[in-house]
C-alpha positions as CSV (number, residue, x, y, z in Angstrom):
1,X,16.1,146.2,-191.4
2,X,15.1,147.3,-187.5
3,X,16.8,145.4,-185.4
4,X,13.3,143.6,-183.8
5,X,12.5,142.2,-187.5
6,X,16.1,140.9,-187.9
7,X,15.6,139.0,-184.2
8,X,12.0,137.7,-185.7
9,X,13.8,136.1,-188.7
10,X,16.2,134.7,-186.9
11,X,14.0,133.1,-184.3
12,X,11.8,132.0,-186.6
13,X,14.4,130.0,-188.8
14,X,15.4,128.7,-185.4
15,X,12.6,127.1,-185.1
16,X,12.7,125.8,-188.5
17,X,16.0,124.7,-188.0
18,X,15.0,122.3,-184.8
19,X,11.9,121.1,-186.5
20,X,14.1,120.0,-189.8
21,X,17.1,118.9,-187.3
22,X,14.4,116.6,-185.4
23,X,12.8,115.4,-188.2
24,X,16.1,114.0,-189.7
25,X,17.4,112.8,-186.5
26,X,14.3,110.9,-186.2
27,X,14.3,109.1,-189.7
28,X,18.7,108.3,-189.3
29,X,19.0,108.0,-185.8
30,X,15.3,105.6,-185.9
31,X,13.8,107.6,-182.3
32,X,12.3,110.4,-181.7
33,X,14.0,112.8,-179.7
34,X,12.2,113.0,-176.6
35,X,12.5,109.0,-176.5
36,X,16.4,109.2,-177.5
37,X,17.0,111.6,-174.6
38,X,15.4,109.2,-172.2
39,X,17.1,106.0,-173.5
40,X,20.8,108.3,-173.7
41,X,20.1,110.1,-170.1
42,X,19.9,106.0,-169.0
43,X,22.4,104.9,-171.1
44,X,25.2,107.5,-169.3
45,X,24.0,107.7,-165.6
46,X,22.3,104.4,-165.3
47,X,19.3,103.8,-162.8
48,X,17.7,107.6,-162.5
49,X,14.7,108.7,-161.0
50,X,11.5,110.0,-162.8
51,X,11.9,113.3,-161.7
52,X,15.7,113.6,-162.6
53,X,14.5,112.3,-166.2
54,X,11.8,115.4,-166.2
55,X,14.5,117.5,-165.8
56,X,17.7,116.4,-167.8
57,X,15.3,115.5,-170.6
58,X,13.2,119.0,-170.4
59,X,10.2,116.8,-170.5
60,X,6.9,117.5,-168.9
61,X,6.2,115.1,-166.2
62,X,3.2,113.7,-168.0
63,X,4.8,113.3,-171.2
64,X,8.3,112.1,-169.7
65,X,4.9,108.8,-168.1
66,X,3.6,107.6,-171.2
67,X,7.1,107.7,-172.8
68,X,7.9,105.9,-170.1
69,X,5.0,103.6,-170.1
70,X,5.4,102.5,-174.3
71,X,9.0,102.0,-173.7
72,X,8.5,99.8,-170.7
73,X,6.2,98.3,-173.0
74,X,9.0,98.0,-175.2
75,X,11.2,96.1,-172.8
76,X,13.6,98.6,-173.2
77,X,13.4,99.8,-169.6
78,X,12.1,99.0,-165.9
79,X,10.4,101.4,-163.2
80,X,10.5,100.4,-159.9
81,X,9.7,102.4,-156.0
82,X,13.1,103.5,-154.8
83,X,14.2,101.4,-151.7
84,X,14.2,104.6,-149.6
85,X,11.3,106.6,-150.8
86,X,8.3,104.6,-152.2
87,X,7.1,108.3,-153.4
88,X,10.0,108.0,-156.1
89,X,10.3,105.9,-159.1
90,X,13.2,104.7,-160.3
91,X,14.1,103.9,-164.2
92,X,17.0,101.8,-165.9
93,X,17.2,100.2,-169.1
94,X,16.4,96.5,-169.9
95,X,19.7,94.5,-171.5
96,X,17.4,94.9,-174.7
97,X,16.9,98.6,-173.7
98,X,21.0,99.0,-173.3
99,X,21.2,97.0,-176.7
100,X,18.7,99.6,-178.6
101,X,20.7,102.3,-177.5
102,X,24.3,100.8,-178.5
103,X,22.7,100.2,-182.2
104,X,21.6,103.5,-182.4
105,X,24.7,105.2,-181.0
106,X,27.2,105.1,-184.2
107,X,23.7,106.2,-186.6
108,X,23.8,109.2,-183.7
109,X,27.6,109.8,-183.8
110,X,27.2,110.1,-188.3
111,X,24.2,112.0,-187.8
112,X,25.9,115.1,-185.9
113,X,29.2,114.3,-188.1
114,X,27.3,115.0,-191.0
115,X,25.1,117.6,-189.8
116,X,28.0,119.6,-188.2
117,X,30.6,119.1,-191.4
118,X,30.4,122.5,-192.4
119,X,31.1,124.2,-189.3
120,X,34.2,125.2,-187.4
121,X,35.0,124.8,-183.6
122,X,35.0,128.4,-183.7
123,X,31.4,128.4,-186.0
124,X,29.9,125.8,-182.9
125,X,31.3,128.0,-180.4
126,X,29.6,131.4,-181.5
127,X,26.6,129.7,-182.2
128,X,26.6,128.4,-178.1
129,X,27.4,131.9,-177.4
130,X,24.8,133.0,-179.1
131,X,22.2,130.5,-178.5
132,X,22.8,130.9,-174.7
133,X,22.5,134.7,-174.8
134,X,19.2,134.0,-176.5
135,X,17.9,131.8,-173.4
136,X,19.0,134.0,-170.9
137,X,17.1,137.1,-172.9
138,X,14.4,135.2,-173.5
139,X,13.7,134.2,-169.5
140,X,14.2,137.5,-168.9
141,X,11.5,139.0,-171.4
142,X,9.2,136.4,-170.1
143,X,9.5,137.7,-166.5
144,X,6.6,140.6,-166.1
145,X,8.4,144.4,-165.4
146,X,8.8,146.1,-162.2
147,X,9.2,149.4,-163.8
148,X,5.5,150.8,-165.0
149,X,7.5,153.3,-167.8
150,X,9.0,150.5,-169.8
């Protein structure tokens, strides 16, 4: 099999792979990723800015609002102008926001235990190896060519 077929396969059960690994972390864990990476990114670092959520989160601005906006809804979290900049917004989570998070944690930590049984150190390792070799190529395949004969 050429080696560009092989490299569709594979990125295509990649894909399948994250939508199956989302969908189950959803229904154990009880939050949806994008939502869990908010309330976890919190949870370590404490008080964050909006724009430091967009970006440890991978989150679209717009998105990372009404996420945002339902949880603060939620009581899980507060937004509030930073003291120095009123142009930034600050987010921490709520003592019921904290408490969400420390009841999902342990559903979190099985999750990945059970999801990761099968697999080595060495297995996990390869597979970052890999994976990040695949981002890299990927960025660079994205960027538009310099040289007209390729």
């Amino acid at each position: 099999m050429p080696k560009q077929q092989q490299g569709l396969q594979v990125v295509q059960q990649l894909g399948q792979v994250y939508r199956t690994m989302l969908a189950a972390f959803s229904g154990r864990v009880g939050h949806a990723m994008p939502r869990w990476r908010i309330l976890f990114t919190l949870h370590e670092y404490g008080q964050c800015s909006q724009k430091m959520l967009a970006e440890n989160c991978r989150l679209d601005p717009a998105s990372l609002t009404r996420l945002l906006q339902a949880m603060q809804q939620q009581g899980w979290i507060t937004r509030s102008a930073d003291q120095n900049d009123n142009r930034v917004t600050n987010v921490s989570l709520t003592p019921t926001g904290q408490a969400v998070v420390d009841e999902a944690l342990p559903r979190r930590a099985a999750f990945f235990e059970d999801a990761l049984q099968d697999l080595s150190s060495q297995d996990i390792q390869a597979l970052t190896h890999a994976l990040d070799v695949l981002e890299r190529n990927f960025a660079h395949a994205g960027s538009p060519r310099t040289d007209p004969d390729h």
